[in-house]
N, C-alpha and C positions, 0 to 999 in steps of 0.2 A: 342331893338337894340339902343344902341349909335349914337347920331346924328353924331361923328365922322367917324364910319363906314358905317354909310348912303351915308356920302358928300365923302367918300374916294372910295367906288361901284362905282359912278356916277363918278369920275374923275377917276375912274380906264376903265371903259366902254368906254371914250373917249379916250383916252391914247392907250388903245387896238386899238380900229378903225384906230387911225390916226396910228402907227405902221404898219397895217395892210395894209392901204395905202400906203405909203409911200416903204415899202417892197417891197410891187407887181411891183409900179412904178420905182423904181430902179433897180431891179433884173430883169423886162421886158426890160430896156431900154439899159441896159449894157451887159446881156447875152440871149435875147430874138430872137428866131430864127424860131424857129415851131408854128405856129399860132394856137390858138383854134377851131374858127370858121371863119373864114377869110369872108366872107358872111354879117357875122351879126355885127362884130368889129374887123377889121384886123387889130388893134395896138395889141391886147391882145395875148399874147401867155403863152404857157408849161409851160415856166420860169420865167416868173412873177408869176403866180400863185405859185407856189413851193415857190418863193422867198415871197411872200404872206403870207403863212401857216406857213415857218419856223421865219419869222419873230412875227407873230401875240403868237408863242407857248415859245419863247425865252422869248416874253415880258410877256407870262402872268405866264408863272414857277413864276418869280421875282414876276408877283404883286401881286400871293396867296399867298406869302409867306408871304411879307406884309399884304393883307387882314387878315391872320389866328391869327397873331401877334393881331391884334384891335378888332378880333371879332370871335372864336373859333366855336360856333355853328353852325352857317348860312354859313357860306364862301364856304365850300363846294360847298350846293347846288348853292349858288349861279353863283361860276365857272364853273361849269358843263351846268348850261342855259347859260352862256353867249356864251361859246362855243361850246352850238350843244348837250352837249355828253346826 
């Protein structure tokens, strides 16, 4: 594998998290109403997670796309473990 593909994974795996972030905290804080577990963390609610998920799925369409472009064989797999599937 191309060391460009290496370093482009790893700033792609960062990229995703903070997206991820950043989603959840925005979309809880603006349209967050129904709490998840109010018990264990009553800032978190329904709506940040959702805003969460659709953020983290928007950003990573884009960056397999890019990934597939530097590196054709492995990307797959590789997006598939970063996200669960």
């Amino acid at each position: 594998m191309p060391k460009a593909a290496r370093v482009a994974r790893i700033i792609a795996f960062i990229l995703l998290t903070i997206c991820n972030d950043i989603g959840g905290y925005a979309t809880g804080v603006l349209f967050g109403r129904h709490p998840i577990a109010a018990q264990l963390s009553p800032k978190k609610s329904w709506e940040g997670f959702a805003g969460s998920v659709s953020r983290f799925e928007s950003y990573h369409v884009r960056l397999t796309g890019a990934l597939t472009r530097l590196d054709e064989g492995e990307t797959r797999m590789f997006t598939g473990v970063m996200c669960g599937s």
